[in-house]
C-alpha positions as CSV (number, residue, x, y, z in Angstrom):
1,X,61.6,106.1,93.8
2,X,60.8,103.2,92.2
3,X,61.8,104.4,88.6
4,X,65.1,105.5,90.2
5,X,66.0,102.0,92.0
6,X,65.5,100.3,88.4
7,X,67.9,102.7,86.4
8,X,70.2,101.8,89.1
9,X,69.6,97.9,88.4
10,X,69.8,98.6,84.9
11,X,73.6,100.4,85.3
12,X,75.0,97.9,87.6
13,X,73.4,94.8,85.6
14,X,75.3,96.6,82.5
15,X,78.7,97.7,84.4
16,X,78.9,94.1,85.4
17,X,77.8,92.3,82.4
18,X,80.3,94.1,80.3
19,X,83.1,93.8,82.9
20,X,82.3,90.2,82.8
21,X,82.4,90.4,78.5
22,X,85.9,92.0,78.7
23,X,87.6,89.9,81.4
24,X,86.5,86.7,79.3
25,X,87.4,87.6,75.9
26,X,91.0,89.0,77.9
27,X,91.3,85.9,79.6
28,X,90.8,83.8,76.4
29,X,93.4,85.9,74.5
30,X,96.0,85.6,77.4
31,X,95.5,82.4,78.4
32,X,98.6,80.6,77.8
33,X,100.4,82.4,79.8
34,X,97.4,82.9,82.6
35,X,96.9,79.0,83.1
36,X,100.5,78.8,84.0
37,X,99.6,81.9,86.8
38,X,102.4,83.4,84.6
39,X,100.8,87.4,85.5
40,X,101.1,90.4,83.7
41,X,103.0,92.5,86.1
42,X,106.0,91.5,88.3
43,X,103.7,93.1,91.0
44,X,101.2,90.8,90.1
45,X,103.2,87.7,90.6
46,X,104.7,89.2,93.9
47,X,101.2,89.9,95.2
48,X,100.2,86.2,94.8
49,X,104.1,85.1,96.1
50,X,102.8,87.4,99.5
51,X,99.6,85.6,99.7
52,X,100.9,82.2,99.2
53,X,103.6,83.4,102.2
54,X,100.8,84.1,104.2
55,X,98.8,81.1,103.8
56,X,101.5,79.2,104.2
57,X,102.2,80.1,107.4
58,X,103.8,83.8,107.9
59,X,102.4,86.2,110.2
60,X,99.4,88.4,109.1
61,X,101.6,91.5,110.5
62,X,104.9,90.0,108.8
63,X,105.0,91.3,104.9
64,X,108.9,90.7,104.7
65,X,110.4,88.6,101.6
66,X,112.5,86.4,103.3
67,X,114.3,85.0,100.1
68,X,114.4,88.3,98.7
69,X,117.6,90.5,98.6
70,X,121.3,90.0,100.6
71,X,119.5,89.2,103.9
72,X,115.7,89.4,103.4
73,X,113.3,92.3,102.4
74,X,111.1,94.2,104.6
75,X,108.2,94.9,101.6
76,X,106.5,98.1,101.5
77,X,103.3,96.8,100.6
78,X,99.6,96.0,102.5
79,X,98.5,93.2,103.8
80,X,94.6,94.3,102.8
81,X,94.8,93.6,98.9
82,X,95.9,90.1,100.3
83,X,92.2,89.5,102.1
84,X,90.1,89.0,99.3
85,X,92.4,86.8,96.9
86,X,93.7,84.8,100.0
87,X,90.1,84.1,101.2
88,X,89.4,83.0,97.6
89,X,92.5,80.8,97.6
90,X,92.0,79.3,101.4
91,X,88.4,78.2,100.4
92,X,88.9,76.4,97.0
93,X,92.0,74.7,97.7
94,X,90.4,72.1,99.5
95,X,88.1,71.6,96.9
96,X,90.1,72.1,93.4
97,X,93.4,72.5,94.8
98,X,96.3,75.3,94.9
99,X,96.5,75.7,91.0
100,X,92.9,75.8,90.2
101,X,92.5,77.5,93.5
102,X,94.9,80.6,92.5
103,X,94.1,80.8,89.2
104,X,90.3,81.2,89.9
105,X,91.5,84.2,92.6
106,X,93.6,85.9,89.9
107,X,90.8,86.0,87.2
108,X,87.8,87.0,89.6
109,X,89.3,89.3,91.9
110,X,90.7,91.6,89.0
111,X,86.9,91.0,87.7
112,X,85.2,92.2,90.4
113,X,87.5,94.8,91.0
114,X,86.6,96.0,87.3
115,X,82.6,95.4,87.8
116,X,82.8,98.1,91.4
117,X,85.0,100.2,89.1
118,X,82.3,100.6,86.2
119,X,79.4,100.7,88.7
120,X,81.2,104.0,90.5
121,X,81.7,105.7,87.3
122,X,78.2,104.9,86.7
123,X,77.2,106.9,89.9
124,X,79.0,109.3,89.3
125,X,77.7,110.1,86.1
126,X,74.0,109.9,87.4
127,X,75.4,112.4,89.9
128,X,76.3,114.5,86.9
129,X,73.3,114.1,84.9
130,X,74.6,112.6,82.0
131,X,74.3,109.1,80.6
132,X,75.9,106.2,83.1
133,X,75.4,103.2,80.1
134,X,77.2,105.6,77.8
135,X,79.7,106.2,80.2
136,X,80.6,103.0,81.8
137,X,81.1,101.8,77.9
138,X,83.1,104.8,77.9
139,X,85.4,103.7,81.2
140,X,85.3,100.1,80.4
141,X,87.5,100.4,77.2
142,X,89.6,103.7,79.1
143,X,93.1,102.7,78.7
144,X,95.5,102.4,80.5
145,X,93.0,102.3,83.8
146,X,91.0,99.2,82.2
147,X,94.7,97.7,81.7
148,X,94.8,97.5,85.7
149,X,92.0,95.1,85.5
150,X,92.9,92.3,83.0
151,X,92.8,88.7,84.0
152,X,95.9,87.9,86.7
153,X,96.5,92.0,87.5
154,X,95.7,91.3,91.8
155,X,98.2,93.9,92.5
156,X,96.9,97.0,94.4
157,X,96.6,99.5,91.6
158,X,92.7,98.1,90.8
159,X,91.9,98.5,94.6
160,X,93.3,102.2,95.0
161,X,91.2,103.1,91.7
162,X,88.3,101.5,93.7
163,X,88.6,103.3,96.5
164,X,89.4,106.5,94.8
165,X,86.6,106.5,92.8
166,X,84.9,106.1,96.0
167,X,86.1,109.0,97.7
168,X,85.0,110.9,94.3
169,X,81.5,109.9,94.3
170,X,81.6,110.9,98.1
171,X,83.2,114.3,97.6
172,X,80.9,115.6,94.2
173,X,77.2,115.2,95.4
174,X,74.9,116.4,98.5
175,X,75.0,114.8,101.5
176,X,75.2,114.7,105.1
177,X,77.5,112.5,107.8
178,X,77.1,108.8,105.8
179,X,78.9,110.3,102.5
180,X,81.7,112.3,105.0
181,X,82.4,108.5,106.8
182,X,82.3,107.4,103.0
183,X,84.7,109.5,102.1
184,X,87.1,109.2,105.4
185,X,87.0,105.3,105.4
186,X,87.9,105.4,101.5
187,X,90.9,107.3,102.2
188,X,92.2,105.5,104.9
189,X,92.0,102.2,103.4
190,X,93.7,103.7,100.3
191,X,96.7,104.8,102.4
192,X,96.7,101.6,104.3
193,X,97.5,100.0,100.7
194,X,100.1,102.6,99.3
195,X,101.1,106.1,99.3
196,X,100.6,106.6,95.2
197,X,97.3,107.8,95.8
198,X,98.1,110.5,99.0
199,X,98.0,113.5,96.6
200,X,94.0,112.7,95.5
201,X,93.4,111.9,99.1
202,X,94.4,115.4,100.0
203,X,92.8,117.2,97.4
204,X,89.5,115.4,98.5
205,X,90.0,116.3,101.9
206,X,90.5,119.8,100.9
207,X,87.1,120.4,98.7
208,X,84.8,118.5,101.4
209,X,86.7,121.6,103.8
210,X,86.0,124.2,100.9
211,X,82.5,122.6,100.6
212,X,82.3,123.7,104.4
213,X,84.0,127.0,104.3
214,X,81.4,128.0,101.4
215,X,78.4,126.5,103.1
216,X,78.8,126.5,106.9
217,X,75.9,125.1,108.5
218,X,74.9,122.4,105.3
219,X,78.6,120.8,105.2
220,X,78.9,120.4,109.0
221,X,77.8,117.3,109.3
222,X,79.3,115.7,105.9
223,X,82.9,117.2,107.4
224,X,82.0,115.6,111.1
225,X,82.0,112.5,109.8
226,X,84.9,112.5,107.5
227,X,86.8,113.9,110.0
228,X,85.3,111.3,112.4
229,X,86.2,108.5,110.4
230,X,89.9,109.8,109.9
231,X,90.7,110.1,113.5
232,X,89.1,106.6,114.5
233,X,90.1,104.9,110.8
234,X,93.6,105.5,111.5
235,X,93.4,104.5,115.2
236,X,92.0,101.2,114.0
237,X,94.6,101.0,111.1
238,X,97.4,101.1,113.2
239,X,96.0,97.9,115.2
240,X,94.6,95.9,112.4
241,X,97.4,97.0,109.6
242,X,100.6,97.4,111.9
243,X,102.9,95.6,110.0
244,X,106.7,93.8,110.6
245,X,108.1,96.8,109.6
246,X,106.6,99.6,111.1
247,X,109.1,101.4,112.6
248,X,110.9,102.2,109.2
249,X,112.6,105.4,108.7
250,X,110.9,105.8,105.3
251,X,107.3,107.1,104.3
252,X,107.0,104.6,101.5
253,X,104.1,102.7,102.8
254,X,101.5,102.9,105.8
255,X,104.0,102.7,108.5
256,X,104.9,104.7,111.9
257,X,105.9,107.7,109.9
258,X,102.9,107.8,107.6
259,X,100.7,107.2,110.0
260,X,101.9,109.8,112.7
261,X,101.6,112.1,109.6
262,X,97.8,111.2,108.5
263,X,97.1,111.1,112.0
264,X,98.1,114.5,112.8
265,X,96.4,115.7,109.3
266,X,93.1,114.4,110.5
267,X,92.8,116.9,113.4
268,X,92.0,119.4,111.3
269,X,88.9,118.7,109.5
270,X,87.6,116.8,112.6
271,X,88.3,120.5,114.7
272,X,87.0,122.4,111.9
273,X,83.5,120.6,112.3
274,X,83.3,120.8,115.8
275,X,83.8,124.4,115.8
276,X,81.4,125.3,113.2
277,X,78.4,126.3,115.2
278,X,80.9,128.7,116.7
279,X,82.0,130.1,113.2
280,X,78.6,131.4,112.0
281,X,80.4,133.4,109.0
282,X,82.4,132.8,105.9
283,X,85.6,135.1,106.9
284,X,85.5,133.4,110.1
285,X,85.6,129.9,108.6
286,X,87.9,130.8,105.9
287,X,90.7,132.1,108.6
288,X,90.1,129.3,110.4
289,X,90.7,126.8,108.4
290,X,93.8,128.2,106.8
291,X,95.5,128.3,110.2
292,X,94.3,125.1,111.7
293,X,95.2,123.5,108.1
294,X,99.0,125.3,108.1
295,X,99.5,124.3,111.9
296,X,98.5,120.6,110.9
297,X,100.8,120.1,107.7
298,X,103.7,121.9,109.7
299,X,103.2,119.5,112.6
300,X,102.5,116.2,110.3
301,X,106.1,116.9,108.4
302,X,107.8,118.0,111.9
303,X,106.8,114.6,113.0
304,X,107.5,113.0,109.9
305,X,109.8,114.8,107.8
306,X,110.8,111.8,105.1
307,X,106.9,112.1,104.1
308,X,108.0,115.3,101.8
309,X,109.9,112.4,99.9
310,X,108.2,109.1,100.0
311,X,110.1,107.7,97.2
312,X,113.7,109.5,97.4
313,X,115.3,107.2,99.0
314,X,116.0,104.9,96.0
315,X,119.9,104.9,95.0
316,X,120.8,107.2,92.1
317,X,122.4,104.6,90.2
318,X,119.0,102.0,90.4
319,X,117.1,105.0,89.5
320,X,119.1,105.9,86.2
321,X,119.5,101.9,85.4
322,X,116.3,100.5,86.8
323,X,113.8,102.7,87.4
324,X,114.0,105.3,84.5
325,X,113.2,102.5,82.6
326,X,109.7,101.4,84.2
327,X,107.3,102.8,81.7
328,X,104.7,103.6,83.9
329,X,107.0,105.5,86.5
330,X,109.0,107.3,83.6
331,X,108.2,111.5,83.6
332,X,105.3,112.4,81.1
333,X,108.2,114.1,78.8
334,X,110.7,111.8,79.2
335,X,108.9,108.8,78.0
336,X,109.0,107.4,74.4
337,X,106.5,109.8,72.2
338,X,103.8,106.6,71.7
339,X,103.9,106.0,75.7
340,X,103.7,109.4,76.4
341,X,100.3,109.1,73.5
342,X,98.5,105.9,74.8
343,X,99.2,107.3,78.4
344,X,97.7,110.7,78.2
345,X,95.6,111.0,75.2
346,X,92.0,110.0,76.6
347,X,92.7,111.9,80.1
348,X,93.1,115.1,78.1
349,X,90.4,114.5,76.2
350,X,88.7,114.0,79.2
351,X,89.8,117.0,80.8
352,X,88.7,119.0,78.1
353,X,85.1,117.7,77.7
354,X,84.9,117.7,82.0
355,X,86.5,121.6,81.2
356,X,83.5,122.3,78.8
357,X,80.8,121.0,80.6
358,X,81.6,122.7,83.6
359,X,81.1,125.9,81.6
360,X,78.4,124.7,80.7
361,X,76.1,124.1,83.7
362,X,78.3,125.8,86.4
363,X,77.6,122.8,88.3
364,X,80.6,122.5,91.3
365,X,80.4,118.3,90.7
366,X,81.8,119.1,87.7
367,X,84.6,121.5,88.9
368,X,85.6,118.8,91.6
369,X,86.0,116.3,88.5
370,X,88.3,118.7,87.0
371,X,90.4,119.1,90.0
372,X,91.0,115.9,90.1
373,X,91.5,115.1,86.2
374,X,93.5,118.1,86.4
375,X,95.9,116.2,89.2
376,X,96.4,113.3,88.0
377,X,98.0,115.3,84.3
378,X,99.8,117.0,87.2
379,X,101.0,114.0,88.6
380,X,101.5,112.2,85.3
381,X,104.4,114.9,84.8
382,X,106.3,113.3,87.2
383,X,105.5,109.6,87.2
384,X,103.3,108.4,84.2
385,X,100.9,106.0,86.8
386,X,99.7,108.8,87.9
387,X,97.2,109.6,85.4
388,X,95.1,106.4,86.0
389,X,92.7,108.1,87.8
390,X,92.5,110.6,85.2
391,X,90.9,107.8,82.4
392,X,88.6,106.8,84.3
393,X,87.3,109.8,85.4
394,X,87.3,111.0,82.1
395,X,84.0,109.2,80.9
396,X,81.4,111.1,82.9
397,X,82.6,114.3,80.5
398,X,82.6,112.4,77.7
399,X,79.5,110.7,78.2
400,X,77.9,114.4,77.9
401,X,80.4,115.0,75.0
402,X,78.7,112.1,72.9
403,X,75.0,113.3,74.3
404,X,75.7,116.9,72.8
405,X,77.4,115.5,69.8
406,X,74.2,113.3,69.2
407,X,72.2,116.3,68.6
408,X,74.1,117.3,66.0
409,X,74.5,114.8,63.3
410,X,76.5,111.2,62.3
411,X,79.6,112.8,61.9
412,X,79.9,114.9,65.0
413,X,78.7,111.6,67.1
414,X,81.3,109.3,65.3
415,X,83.6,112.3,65.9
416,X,82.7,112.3,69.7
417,X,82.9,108.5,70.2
418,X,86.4,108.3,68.0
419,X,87.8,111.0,71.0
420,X,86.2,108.6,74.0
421,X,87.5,105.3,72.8
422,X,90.7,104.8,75.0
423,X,92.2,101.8,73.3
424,X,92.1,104.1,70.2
425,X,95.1,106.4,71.9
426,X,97.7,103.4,72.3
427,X,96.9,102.4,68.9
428,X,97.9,106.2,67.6
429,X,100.9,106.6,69.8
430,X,102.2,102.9,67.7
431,X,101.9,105.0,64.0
432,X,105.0,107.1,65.8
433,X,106.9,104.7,67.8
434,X,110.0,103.3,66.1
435,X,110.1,99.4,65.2
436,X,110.1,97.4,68.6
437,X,113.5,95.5,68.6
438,X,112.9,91.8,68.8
439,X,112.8,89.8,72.4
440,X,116.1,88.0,73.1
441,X,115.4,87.2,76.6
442,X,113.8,83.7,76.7
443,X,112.6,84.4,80.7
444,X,110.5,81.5,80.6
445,X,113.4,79.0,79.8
446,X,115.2,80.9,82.4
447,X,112.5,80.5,84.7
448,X,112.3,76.6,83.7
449,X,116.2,75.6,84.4
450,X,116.3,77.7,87.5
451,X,113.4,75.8,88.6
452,X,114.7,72.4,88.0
453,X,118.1,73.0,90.9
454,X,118.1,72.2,94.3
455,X,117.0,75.6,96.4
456,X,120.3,77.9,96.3
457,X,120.9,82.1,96.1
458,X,120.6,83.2,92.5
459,X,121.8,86.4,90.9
460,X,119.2,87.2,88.1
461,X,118.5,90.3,85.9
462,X,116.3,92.5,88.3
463,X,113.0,92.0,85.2
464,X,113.2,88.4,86.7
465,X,113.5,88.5,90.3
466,X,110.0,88.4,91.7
467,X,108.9,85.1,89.2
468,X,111.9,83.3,90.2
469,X,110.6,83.8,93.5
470,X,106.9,82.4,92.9
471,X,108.1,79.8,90.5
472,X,111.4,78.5,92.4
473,X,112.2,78.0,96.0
474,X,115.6,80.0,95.6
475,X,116.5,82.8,97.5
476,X,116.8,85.6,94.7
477,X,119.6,88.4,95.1
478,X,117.3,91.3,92.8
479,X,114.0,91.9,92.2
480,X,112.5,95.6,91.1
481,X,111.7,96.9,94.1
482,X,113.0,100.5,95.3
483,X,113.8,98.7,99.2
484,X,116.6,96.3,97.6
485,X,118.9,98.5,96.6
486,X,121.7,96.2,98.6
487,X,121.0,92.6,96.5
488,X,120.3,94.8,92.6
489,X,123.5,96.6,93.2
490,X,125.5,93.4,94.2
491,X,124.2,91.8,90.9
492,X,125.0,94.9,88.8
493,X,128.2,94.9,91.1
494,X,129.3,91.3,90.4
495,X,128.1,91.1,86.7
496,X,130.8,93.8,85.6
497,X,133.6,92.6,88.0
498,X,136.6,91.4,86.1
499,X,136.1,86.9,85.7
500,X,138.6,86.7,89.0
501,X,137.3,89.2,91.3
502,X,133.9,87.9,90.3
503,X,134.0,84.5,91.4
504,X,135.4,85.8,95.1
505,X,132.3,88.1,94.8
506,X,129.7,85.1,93.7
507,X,131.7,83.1,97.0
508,X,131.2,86.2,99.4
509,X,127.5,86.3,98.7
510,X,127.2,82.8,98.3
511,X,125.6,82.8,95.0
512,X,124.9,79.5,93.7
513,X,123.6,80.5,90.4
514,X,124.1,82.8,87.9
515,X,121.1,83.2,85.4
516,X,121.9,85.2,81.9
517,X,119.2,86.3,79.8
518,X,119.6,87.5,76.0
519,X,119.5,91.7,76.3
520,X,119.9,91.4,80.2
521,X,122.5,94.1,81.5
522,X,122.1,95.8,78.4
523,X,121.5,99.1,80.2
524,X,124.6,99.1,81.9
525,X,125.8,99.4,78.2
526,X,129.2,97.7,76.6
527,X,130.7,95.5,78.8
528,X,134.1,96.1,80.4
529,X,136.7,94.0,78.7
530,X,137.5,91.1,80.7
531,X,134.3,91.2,82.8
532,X,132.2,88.6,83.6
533,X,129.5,90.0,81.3
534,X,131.7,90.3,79.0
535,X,132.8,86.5,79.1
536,X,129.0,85.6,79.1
537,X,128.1,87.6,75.9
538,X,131.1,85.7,74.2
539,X,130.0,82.5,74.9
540,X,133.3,81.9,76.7
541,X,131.6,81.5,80.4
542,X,134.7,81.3,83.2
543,X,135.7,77.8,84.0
544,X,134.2,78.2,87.5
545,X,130.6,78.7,86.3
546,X,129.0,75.5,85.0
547,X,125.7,75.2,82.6
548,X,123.1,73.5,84.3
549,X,122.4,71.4,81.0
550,X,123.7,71.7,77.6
551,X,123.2,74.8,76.1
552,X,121.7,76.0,79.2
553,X,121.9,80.3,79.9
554,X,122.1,79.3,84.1
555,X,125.8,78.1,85.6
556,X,126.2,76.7,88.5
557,X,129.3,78.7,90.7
558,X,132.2,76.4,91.3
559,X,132.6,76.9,95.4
């Protein structure tokens, strides 16, 4: 026991001591842009615009952007990835101040987000009998999951890895009622933050019921409490998590529909337990849980039938000018070749080591791993994001990869570490991409003149929206967020209106300010001839839009 506790130490001294190692020398090379809590993601810089909201004074249950959109946004996002950050921010401000407070919470949150992380894996592979130091080196360099955990990346894609990897160390080993509650409360606080992750949620729910069907009696308990935990998790949830916009139509976030849904869902498993004593035989537990699950998913979509389509409510024309071009929510094979490379290489990689191991020892952890690498390649064909999971689960397999290789000579092991070493994959998919055509858009000037106006209602190029919203006290028309289809198409609307119509559609929607941006609009392709665009891209702006200084890319709209 004692040996055992140590090793442990050991792996979680080394998971955090290299997570610590990365986020320093990434913070060092980024930190130009960090210091001015300038953040990686425009999901990033929203996250901390939502905190800041909620500090300042908005309601814990009230996740709206109010100077977002035509009238206001209700957000689909979670208050929990606010708590930690926000705490961090609340009890240095008085002390250091807002800056120094907000910068501290956007380099340590992502880093101990990271540490967890690398301390699951590192479970898991004990689990798995194969090296954890070898593969939390392994995870910590697995692009593009380590990516989510850079220096100013507080959005909620760290947290649902967390809590995913959770649920997988839950799901893979033996164990009674603790690792079922493990694996419930996992789940529910990973649909509390965002639907991306429902499909892994589901397929863990649906080996712990396997587990049971094949073993009866010794996954009883370990179902009871997942099942448990799903029925009261949710209950508490709804209280704790019941946002302004709850009664939304859409299943986009944990909302009324959602949680009817999940709550509906979590019958099953919690039945399924309670009836075991009762169902003393495989056939009899196999029958049983195919109809109680059938009944279940039938009921949860009656109830909430906009759940088969979380995300299909986003306007066709945003989706082919907006969305199609968000790398990491582009399809597998209709992203650029070296995406499509650094995105998938290691999870395949993965998936084939996790494959060959499995035959190997037979051992079901292994098969479960598989399952899941195996859906998130699934997932990946239809949104890239979805193979995060799949990196970072690829290390336990490759951990053993590099153990067998070891055995067998320099080459092989350099071999075997070549094929583990994520960053490596990126770096390949870059020998095939074309030349990268050079930035024209100088957002940060933009940023800096918008800035410098009294408060007004600026139309923006979507890329911008959510920093002009943390870094300005205007009310921004577009932003990239699926919800504000009304404000982006009024900016795509008004950009391409011929000069005159324009400036009675800048009056209508009381724009103040127009912000241009070198390569902005460029997906809408040529402008029309005699468009406003078209007049911008001349350098011939319309006499009723004024630079806000000389040589300035922002006008101020003549009323």
């Amino acid at each position: 026991m004692g040996a055992g506790r140590s090793t442990v130490w050991r792996d979680e001294a080394m998971a955090a001591a290299l997570a610590l190692l990365l986020a320093a020398v990434w913070a060092w090379r980024d930190w130009a842009a960090l210091s001015a809590l300038r953040l990686p993601d425009t999901d990033d810089v929203m996250r901390l615009q939502q905190i800041r909201d909620w500090l300042g004074g908005q309601g814990f249950g009230d996740l709206a952007q109010h100077r977002l959109g035509a009238a206001g946004l209700e957000m689909h996002w979670s208050r929990l990835p606010d708590l930690v950050p926000g705490a961090i921010i609340a009890v240095l401000t008085p002390v250091a101040g807002v800056h120094a407070a907000e910068l501290v919470a956007v380099v340590l949150w992502p880093l101990l987000l990271f540490a967890v992380a690398l301390m699951l894996v590192a479970a898991i592979a004990r689990r798995l009998a194969v090296s954890p130091p070898v593969a939390v080196i392994v995870a910590a360099l697995a692009y593009p999951a380590s990516a989510l955990f850079l220096p100013g990346r507080i959005d909620h894609h760290g947290v649902q890895l967390v809590l995913l990897l959770v649920l997988v160390r839950a799901v893979i080993g033996s164990g009674g009622w603790r690792s079922g509650v493990a694996a419930g409360a996992a789940s529910i606080a990973s649909l509390v933050v965002g639907m991306e992750t429902a499909p892994f949620l589901a397929l863990g729910g649906g080996v712990l019921v396997l587990r049971w069907i094949a073993d009866g009696a010794g996954e009883r308990l370990r179902l009871l409490g997942y099942g448990a935990s799903l029925v009261v998790g949710l209950a508490l949830a709804a209280l704790l998590f019941r946002t302004s916009g709850w009664g939304v139509a859409t299943c986009d976030a944990f909302a009324a529909p959602l949680w009817r849904a999940a709550q509906v869902a979590a019958v099953a498993p919690l039945a399924l337990a309670l009836a075991g004593p009762r169902l003393d035989r495989l056939r009899g537990r196999l029958i049983a849980a195919a109809l109680l699950a059938g009944a279940a998913g039938v009921a949860a979509l009656a109830l909430s039938p906009a759940c088969l389509s979380p995300y299909g409510g986003v306007d066709p024309l945003l989706e082919r000018l907006w969305l199609a071009r968000v790398a990491e929510a582009q399809p597998l094979f209709a992203a650029p070749l070296d995406h499509a490379i650094g995105y998938v290489g290691l999870a395949l990689a993965g998936l084939v080591a996790t494959a060959w191991q499995w035959r190997r020892t037979r051992e079901p952890g292994w098969a479960v791993l598989g399952a899941v690498q195996l859906a998130a390649l699934a997932l990946a064909l239809v949104q890239l994001r979805g193979i995060y999971a799949g990196t970072l689960l690829a290390a336990p397999g490759l951990a053993a990869l590099i153990a067998y290789a070891r055995e067998r000579g320099a080459l092989t092991l350099a071999a075997a570490w070549i094929a583990s070493a994520g960053f490596l994959y990126p770096a390949l998919g870059s020998l095939v991409a074309p030349p990268a055509p050079a930035a024209t858009c100088d957002g940060a000037g933009v940023l800096a003149q918008l800035a410098a106006q009294p408060a007004g209602t600026v139309a923006a190029p979507i890329d911008l929206g959510a920093y002009a919203l943390a870094e300005t006290r205007h009310n921004i028309l577009a932003a990239p967020y699926h919800r504000n289809a009304q404000g982006n198409l009024a900016v795509y609307r008004l950009i391409d209106l011929p000069v005159g119509a324009a400036r009675a559609e800048a009056n209508r929607l009381r724009v103040d300010l127009i912000a241009d941006c070198g390569g902005a609009w460029d997906e809408l392709g040529a402008p029309p001839a005699g468009s406003l665009r078209a007049a911008l891209r001349a350098g011939t702006p319309p006499d009723w839009l004024t630079p806000v200084a000389r040589g300035a890319s922002v006008y101020r709209v003549a009323p």
